[in-house]
C-alpha positions as CSV (number, residue, x, y, z in Angstrom):
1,X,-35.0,-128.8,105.9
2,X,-38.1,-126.8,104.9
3,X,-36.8,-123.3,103.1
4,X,-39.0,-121.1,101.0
5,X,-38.8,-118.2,98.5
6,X,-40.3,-115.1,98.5
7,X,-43.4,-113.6,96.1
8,X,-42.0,-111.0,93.9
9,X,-41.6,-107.9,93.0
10,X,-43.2,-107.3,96.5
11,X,-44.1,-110.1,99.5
12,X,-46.2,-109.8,103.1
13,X,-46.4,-108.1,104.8
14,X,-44.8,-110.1,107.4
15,X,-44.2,-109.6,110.8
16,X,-40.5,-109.5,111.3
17,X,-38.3,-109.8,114.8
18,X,-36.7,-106.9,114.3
19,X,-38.0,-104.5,112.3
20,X,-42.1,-105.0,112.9
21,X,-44.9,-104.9,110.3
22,X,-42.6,-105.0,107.0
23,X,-43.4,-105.1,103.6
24,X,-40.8,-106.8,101.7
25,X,-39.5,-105.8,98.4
26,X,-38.0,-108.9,96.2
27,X,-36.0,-107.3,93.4
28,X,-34.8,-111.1,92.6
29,X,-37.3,-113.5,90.6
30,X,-40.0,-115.4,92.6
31,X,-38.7,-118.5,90.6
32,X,-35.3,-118.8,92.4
33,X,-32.3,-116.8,94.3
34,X,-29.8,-114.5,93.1
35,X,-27.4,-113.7,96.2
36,X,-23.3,-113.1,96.1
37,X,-23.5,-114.9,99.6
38,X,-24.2,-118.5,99.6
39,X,-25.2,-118.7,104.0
40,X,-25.5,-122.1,105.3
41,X,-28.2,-120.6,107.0
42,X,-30.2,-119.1,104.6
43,X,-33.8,-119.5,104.9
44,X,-34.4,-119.1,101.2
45,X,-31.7,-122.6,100.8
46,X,-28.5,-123.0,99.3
47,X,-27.7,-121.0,95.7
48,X,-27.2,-124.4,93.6
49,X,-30.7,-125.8,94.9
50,X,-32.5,-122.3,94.3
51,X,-30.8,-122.1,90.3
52,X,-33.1,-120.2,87.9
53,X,-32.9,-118.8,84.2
54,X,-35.2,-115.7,85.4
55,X,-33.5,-112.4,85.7
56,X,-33.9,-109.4,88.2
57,X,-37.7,-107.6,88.5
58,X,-37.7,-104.4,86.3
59,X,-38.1,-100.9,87.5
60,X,-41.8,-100.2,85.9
61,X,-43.1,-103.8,87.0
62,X,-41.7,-102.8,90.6
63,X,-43.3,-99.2,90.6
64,X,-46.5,-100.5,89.9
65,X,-46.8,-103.9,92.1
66,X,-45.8,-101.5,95.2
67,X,-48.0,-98.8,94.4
68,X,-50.6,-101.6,93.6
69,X,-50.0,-102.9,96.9
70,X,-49.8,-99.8,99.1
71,X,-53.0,-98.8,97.7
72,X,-54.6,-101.9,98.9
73,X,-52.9,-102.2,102.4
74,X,-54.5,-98.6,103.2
75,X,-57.6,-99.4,101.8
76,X,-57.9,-101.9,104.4
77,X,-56.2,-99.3,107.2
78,X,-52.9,-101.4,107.5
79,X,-49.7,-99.5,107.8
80,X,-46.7,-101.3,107.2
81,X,-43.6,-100.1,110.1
82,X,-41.4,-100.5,107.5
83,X,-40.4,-101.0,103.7
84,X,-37.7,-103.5,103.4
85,X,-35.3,-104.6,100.5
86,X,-34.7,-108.3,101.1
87,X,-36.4,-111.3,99.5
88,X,-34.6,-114.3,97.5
89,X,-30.8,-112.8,97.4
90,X,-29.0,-109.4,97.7
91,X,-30.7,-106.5,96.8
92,X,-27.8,-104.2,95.9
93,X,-26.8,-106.4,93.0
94,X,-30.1,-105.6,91.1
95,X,-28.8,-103.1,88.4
96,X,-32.1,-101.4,89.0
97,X,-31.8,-101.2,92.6
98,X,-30.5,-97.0,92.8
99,X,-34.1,-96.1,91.4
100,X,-35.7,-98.7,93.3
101,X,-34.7,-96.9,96.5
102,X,-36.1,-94.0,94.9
103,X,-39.3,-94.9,93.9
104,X,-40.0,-96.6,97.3
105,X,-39.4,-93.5,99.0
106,X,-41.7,-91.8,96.5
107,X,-44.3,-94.2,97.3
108,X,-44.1,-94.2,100.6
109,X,-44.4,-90.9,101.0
110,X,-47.8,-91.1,98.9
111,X,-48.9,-93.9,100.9
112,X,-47.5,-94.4,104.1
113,X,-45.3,-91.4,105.4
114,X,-44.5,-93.0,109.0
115,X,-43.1,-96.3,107.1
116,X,-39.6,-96.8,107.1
117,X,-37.6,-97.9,103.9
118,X,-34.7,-100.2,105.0
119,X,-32.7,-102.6,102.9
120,X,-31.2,-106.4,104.4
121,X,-28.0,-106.3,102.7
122,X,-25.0,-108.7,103.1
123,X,-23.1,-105.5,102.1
124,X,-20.9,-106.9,99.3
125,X,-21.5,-104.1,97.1
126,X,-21.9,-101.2,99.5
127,X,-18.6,-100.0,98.3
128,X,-20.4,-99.2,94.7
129,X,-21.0,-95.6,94.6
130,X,-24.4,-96.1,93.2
131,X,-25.1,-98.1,95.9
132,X,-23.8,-96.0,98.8
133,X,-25.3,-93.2,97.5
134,X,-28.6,-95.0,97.7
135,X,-28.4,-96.6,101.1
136,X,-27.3,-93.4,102.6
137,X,-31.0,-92.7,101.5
138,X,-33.1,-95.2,103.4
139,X,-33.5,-95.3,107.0
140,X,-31.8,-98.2,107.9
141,X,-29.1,-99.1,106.0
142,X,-28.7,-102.8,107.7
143,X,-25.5,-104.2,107.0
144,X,-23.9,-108.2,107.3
145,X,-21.0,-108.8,109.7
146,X,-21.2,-112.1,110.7
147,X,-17.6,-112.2,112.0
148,X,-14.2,-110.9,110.9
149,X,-12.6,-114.2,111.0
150,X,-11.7,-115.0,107.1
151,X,-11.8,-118.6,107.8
152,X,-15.4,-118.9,109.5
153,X,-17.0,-116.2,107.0
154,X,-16.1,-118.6,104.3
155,X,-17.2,-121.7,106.0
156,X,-20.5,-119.7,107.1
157,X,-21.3,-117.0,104.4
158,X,-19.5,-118.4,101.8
159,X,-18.6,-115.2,99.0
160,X,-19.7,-116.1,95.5
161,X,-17.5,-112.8,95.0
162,X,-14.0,-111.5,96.4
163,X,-14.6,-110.4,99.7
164,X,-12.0,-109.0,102.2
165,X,-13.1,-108.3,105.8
166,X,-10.9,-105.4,106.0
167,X,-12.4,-103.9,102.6
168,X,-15.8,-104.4,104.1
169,X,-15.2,-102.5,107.6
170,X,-13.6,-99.9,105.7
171,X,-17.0,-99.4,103.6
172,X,-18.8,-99.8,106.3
173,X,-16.7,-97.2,108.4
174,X,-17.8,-95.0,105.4
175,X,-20.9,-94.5,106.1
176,X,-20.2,-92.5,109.2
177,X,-22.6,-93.7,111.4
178,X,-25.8,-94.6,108.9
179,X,-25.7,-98.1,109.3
180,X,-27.0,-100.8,111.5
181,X,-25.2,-103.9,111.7
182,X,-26.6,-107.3,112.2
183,X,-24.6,-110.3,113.3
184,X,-26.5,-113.7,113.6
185,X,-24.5,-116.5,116.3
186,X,-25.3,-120.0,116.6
187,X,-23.8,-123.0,117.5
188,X,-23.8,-126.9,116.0
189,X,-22.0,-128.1,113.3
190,X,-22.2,-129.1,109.6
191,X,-19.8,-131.1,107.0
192,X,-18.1,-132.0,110.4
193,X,-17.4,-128.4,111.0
194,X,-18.0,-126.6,114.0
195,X,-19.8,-123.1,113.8
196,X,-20.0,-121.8,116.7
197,X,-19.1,-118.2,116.9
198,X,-20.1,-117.1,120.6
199,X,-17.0,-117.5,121.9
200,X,-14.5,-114.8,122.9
201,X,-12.5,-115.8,120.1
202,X,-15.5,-114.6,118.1
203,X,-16.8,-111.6,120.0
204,X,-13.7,-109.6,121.1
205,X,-12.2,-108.8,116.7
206,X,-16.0,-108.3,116.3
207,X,-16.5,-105.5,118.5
208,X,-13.2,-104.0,117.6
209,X,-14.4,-103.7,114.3
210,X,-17.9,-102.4,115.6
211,X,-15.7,-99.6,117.4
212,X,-13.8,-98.9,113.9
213,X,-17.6,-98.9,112.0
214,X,-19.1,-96.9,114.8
215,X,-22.9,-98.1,113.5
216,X,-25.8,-96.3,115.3
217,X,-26.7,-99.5,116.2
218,X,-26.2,-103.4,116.3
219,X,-28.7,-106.3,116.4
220,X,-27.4,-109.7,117.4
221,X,-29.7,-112.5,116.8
222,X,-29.9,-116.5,116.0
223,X,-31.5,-118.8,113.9
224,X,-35.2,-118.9,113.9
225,X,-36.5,-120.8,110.9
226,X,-35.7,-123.7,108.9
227,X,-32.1,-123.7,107.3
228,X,-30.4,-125.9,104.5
229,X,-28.1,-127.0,107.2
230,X,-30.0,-129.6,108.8
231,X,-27.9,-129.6,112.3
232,X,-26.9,-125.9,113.0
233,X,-28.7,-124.8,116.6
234,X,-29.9,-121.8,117.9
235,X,-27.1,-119.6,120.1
236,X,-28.6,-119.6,123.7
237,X,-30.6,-116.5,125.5
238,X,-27.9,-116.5,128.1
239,X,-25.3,-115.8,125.2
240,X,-27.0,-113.7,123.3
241,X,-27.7,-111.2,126.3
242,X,-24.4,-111.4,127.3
243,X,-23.3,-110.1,124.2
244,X,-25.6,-107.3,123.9
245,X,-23.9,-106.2,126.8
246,X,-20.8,-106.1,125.7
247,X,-22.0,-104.0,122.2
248,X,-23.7,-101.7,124.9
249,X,-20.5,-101.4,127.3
250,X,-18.6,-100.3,124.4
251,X,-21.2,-97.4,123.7
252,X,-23.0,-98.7,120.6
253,X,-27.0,-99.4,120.9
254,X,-27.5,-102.8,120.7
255,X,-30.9,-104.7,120.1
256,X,-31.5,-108.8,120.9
257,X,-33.5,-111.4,118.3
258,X,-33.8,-114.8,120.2
């Protein structure tokens, strides 16, 4: 299937689903992916097929492609909606990522006060004071819970580090209320394995845990691009609603990506 990789140090902007007009901010190499997850539904491909001997951006060449690029985007009277840490992996591992944050709010504040800065993160090393210390920072801390099942996570997210579902709700938990978390669902199947995570089974731990998090808000959505797993399928409208429902009857704020 068709998967891509992002420009670096800075990419877009592009319009995104859920958060608008966003600028992205890559602090991974253009040449390749860094990531502690290894999704079978990654649009960027699978970690072995996206290998590359290139390191993380540094903090000066990031400073100045952003400012560079904010410059130009209001010279042409474009205001991104947001600022958001993404690109070709996770963007907490970067070592530089603590003054990242920092600078982007600095330059955003130059260049584009009513931008957002958010951050994409799978959330493996949100326990990292640094790194909690930074995403408490941004404006929407968007955090990775796929499911609380240990089986399926390693079937579908597949940890290149240890990860322990209670650990992570704990951190999550932690940040009293400054997170968002995003869960994608779909169905179909791959290695003959069935992925489908939009049943009961599924939903009913996860929004337990969403009541032990206590996030300011949820989005649920589903595949909508090309992923290194040729036959997983999108997770029906029907579905989807249905569990935004559920998020919303429990009293957490719940937004819907089809």
């Amino acid at each position: 299937m068709s998967t891509f990789l992002n420009d670096s140090p800075v990419f877009g902007p592009v319009h995104s689903r859920r958060l608008g007009i966003s600028l992205g901010l890559n602090l991974m190499p253009s040449t390749g992916k860094i990531c502690t997850f290894d999704c079978i539904y990654c649009e960027n491909g699978f970690n072995e097929s996206r290998k590359t001997d290139d390191t993380y951006v540094d903090l000066d060449e990031f400073r100045q492609a952003l400012e560079q690029k904010l410059k130009d985007l209001k010279g042409q009277n474009i205001t991104p909606d947001v600022l958001t840490f993404a690109g070709n992996g996770e963007p907490t591992e970067s070592p530089i990522f603590p003054e990242a944050v920092d600078a982007a709010i600095k330059l955003r504040d130059a260049y584009a006060p009513s931008a957002k800065i958010a951050v994409l993160s799978n959330g493996t090393c949100a326990g990292r004071p640094e790194v909690h210390r930074a995403l408490l920072k941004v404006d929407d801390n968007i955090l990775k819970l796929d499911t609380v099942d240990p089986q399926y996570i390693r079937m579908l997210d597949r940890p290149q580090v240890a990860y322990d579902i209670h650990h992570q709700i704990q951190t999550f938990a932690s940040f009293n209320g400054h997170a968002i978390i995003q869960t994608i669902f779909l169905r179909g199947t791959y290695n003959g394995r069935n992925f489908d995570n939009t049943s009961q089974r599924f939903v009913r731990p996860w929004l337990e845990a969403l009541k032990e998090i206590k996030p300011s808000g949820v989005t649920v959505y589903t595949i909508a691009r090309d992923t290194p797993a040729p036959s997983l399928e999108k997770a029906p409208k029907d579905v989807l609603d249905k569990i935004a429902k559920q998020v919303k009857d429990s009293g957490i704020a719940c937004s819907v990506s089809y």
